[in-house]
N, C-alpha and C positions, 0 to 999 in steps of 0.2 A: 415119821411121815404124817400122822395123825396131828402130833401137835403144832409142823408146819401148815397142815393145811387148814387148822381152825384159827388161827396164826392170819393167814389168806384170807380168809372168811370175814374175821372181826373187821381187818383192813379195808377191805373191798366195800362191806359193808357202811362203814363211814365214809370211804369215798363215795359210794354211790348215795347214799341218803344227806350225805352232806352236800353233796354237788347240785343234786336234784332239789335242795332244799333252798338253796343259795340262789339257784337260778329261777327258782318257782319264785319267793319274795322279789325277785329285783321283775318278774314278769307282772306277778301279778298281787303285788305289795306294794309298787311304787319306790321300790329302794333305787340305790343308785345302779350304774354299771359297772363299777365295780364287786358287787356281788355277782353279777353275772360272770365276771373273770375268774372269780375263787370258785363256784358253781362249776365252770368249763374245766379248768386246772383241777379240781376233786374228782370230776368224772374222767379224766384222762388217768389221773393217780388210780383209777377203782381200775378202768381198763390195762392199763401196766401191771398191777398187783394180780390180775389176775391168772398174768401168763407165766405165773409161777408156780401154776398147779402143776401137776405132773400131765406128760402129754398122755401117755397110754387110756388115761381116766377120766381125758376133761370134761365129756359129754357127761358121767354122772356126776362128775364133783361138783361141776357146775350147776346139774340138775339140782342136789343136796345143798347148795348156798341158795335157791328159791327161798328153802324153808326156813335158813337164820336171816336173809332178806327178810323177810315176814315177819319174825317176830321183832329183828333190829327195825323195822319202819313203824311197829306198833311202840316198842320202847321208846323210838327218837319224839313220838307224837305224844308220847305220855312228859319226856324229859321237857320237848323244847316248846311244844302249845300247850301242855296243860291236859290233853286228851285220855282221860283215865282209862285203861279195858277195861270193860264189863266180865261176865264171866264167859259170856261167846265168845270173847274173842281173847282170853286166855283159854276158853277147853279147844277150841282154833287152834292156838299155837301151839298148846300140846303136842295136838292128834298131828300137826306138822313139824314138831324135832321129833315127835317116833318116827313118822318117815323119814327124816332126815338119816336118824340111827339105821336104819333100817339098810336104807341106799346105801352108806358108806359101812356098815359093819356085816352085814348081813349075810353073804357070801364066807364072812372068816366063821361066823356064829352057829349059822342053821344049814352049812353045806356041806 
């Protein structure tokens, strides 16, 4: 379950930073509308991938992909503009995959 649901994560995460990224350029880059299609079509893929978490868990599993949100939009910005972290905002992404670990292991670990 663990390796599907980070499985989910990666997924989601490209769909949504891809989607939002795609449709941000065609808004306000001046691309065509067809980024704006691939943009809408990526955020539907993020929203579909996501209903494959387990139902019992989604409010925190969902909570727990905040934090690889965060660091996948700090890495897309480093990959796709150029945008290097500093050291705040890698000691940032840390302190937010311990929470992440935290949320999703934390109960099997410290309970």
């Amino acid at each position: 379950m663990i390796v599907k649901t980070f499985a989910i994560y990666i997924l989601a995460a490209l769909g949504e930073l891809g989607g939002t990224y795609a449709f941000w350029r065609w808004l306000r880059g001046g691309g065509t509308a067809y980024l704006a299609l691939v943009g809408l079509a990526a955020l539907l893929f993020y929203a579909v991938i996501q209903t494959y978490q387990p139902e019992g868990a989604y409010g925190r599993v969902y909570a727990a992909y905040a934090g690889v949100f965060l660091v996948g939009a700090m890495l897309w910005g480093w990959a796709i503009d150029g945008k290097t972290p500093d050291r705040y905002d890698l000691i940032g992404a840390a302190i937010t995959l311990v929470g992440v670990v935290v949320v999703i292991f934390g109960r099997r670990v410290f309970a």
